[in-house]
N, C-alpha and C positions, 0 to 999 in steps of 0.2 A: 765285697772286697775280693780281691783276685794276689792272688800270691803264685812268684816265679820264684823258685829257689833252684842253687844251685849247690851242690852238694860234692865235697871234696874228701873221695874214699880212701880208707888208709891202705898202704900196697906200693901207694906212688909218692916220690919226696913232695913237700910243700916249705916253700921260703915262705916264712908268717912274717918275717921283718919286710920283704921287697910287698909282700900283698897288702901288710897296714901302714907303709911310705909314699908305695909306686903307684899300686893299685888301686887300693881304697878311695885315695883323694881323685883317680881319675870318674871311677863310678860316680862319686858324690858329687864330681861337679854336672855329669851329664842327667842324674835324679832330680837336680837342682831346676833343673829345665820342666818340670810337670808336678805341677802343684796340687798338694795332697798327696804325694808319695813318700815313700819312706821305705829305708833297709832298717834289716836287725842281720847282725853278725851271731851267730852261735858256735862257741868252740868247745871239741871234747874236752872232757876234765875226766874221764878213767881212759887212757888211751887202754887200745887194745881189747874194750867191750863195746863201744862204738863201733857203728860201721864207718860215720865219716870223722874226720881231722876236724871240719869246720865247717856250715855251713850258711847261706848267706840270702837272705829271702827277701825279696820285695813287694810293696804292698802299694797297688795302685785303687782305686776307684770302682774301675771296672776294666770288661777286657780290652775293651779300645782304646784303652789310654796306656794298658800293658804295650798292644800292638804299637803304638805309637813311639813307646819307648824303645822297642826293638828295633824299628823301621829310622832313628836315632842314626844318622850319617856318624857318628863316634860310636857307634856299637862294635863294627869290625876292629877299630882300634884295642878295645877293652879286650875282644876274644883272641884277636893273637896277642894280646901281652897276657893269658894263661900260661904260655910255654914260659913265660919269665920267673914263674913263680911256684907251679907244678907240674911234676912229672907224668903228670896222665890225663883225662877226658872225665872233666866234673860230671855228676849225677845231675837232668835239669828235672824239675817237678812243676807243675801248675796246681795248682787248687784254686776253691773257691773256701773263703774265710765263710763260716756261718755261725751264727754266735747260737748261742745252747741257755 
């Protein structure tokens, strides 16, 4: 399993209402396009010991179905609607999920 997260530092403002109205329903419709994927949304709950606000991870299959999601003709639309919602340039991470 391959995991994209994107990760929103504290430092810079974040609209959580425009990002769980505007945004969120934009993502999910373009995840909705590759089956077997999935987000999880994680938000801090001690502000101020976190490094990030929120963060938001995707989980595909494998890399090419990640790649696929990127290469996603609605992807440029998702990244500039970021200025709508935060003030700054999210954290991105890749991993590989390996279970233990």
């Amino acid at each position: 399993m391959i995991v994209l997260s994107f990760a929103y530092p504290y430092g810079d403002t974040l609209d959580p209402e425009y990002y769980m109205t505007q945004h969120i329903p934009k993502v999910k419709a373009v995840l909705a396009s590759f089956e077997g994927s999935r987000a999880e949304l994680r938000k801090d709950i001690t502000p101020g010991e976190g490094p990030f606000q929120l963060t938001i991870s995707f989980y595909f299959r494998s890399a090419e179905v990640m790649e696929q999601f990127l290469a996603d003709p609605r992807i440029p639309d998702l990244q500039q609607d970021i200025a709508n919602f935060y003030g700054g340039a999210p954290r991105v991470f890749t991993e590989e999920q390996v279970e233990v």
